[in-house]
N, C-alpha and C positions, 0 to 999 in steps of 0.2 A: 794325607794329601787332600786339598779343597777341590772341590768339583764346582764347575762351572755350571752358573744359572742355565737355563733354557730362557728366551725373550718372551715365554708366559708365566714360568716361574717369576721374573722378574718383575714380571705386572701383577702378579698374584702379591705380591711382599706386602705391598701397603694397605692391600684388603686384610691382609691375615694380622697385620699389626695394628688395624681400627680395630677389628673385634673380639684382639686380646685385649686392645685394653679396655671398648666400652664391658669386655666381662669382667675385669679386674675393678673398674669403676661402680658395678652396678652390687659385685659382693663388697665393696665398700662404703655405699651409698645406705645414709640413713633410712630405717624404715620407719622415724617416729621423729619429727620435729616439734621440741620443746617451744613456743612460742609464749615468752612473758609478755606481758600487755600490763600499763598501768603499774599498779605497784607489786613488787613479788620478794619477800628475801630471794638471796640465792643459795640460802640452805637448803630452803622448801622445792626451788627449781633440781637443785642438785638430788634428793629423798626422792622427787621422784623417776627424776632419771635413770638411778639404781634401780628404783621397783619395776619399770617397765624393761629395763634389760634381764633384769633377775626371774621373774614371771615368765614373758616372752621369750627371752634370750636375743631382741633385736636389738640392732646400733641403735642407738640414737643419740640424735644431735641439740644444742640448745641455741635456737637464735638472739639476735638484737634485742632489745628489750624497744617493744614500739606505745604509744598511747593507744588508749580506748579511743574505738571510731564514735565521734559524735552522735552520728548518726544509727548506733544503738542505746543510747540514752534516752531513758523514759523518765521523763522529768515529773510525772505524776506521784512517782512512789523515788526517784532521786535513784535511781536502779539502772543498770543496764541488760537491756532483753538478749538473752542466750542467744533464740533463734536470731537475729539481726547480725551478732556476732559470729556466728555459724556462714552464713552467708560472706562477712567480708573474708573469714579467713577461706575461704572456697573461690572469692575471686583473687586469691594472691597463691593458691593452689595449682601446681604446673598437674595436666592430667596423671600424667606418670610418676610424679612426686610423691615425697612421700606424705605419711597420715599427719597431719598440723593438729596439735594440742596445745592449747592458751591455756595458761595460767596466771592468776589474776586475783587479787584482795578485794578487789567491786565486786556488791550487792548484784547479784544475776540471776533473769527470773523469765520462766517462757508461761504459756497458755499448758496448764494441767489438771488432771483431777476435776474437770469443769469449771474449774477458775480462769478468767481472763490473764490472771499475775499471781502467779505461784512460785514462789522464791526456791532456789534449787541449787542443790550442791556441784550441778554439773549438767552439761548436756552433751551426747554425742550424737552422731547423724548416722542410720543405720544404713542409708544411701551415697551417703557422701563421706568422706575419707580428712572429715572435721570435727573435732569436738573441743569442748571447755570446759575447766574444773575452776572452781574459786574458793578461798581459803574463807570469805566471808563470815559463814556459817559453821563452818570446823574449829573456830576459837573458843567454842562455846566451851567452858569448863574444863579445859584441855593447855597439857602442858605443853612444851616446843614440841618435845618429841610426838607426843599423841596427835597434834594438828598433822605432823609429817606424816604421821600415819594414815590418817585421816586422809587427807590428800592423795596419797598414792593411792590407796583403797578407790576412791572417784574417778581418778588418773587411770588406773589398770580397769574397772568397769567401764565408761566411758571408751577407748578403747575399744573394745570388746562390741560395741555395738558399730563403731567404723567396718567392721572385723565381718560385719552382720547378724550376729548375735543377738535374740531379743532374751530381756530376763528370764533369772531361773528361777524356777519354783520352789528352791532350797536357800533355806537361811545359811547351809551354813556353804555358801560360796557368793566370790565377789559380786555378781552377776545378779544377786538378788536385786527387788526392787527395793530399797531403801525409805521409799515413800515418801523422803522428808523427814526420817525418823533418825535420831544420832543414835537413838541405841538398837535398834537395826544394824547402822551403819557400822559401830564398835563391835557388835556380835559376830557379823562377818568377817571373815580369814581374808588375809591376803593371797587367796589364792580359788583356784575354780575345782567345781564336785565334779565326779566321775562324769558328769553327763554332760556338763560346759565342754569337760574336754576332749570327749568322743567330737564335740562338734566340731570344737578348732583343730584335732587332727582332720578332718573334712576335708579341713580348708588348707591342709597341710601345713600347720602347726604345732608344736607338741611342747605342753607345758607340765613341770612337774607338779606330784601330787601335793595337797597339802602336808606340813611336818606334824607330827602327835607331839 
């Protein structure tokens, strides 16, 4: 037998029906936005989509494929500047959205090392919920699958400093500093050492160990 609302019950209905579903929306809601920029297979886009679900275990999504902003083109070295690109993906950034990662074939290069233009496999922002990986530099001697690799390796570090994460002191986790270095970069696991991960449970995350 149904029982009859009460006329606060009644007014209560459509509050308790916004916030099942913005909670139904938000455990569906990507936590990592693939953003291709310029040229990208969608092999590459796809390798790394896996590794940041596989690693983290978050959704994620891949957007529209859009151009490089002008307006990070450094026409001196024919390059586009990370930090510049950092910046536009941060004003197409909603606050509460999720972390934007570009993916991109263009030459990409910020102020490091004391260099003014230091070419880099990637950048992410340890303040801001933005980062870029570019395949540029990962063709180097490297077959489809090893660039894919390569890729997601930058992909799941970069990351990691959205995340707040500064580098680890251990080669053998993603988080190291790379330096610029491929065989650095090959030497590292796709995966973080005991003490990356003590941090990202911190931050109430929990990633599996690396496989032997």
């Amino acid at each position: 037998m149904s029982r009859l609302l009460t006329p606060a019950a009644r007014l209560l209905q459509p509050l308790l029906w916004l916030a099942c579903t913005l909670a139904a929306w938000a455990e569906s809601s990507p936590v990592v936005l693939l953003q291709p920029m310029g040229r990208i297979a969608p092999q590459q886009v796809e390798s790394v989509r896996q590794a940041i679900s596989q690693v983290y275990g978050f959704e994620v999504a891949v957007g529209t494929t859009q151009g490089l902003p002008q307006a990070a083109y450094y026409p001196a070295r024919q390059r586009y500047r990370a930090d510049r690109l950092l910046d536009h993906l941060a004003q197409q950034r909603a606050g509460d959205g999720p972390i934007i990662l570009a993916l991109t074939d263009a030459d990409i290069s910020t102020t490091l090392h004391g260099k003014p233009d230091w070419g880099v496999f990637g950048l992410g922002s340890l303040d801001r919920k933005v980062a870029v990986a570019s395949t540029y530099r990962l063709r180097r001697g490297a077959s489809a699958a090893q660039q894919q690799l390569r890729l997601s390796k930058v992909a799941v570090h970069e990351i990691a400093h959205n995340l707040g994460l500064p580098h680890c002191s251990s080669a053998l986790c993603v988080l190291t500093d790379m330096e610029g270095s491929m065989s650095k970069l090959d030497a590292a696991p796709l995966a973080f050492c005991s003490t990356s991960r003590v941090w990202l449970r911190l931050k109430g995350i929990t990633v599996a160990a690396a496989s032997n």
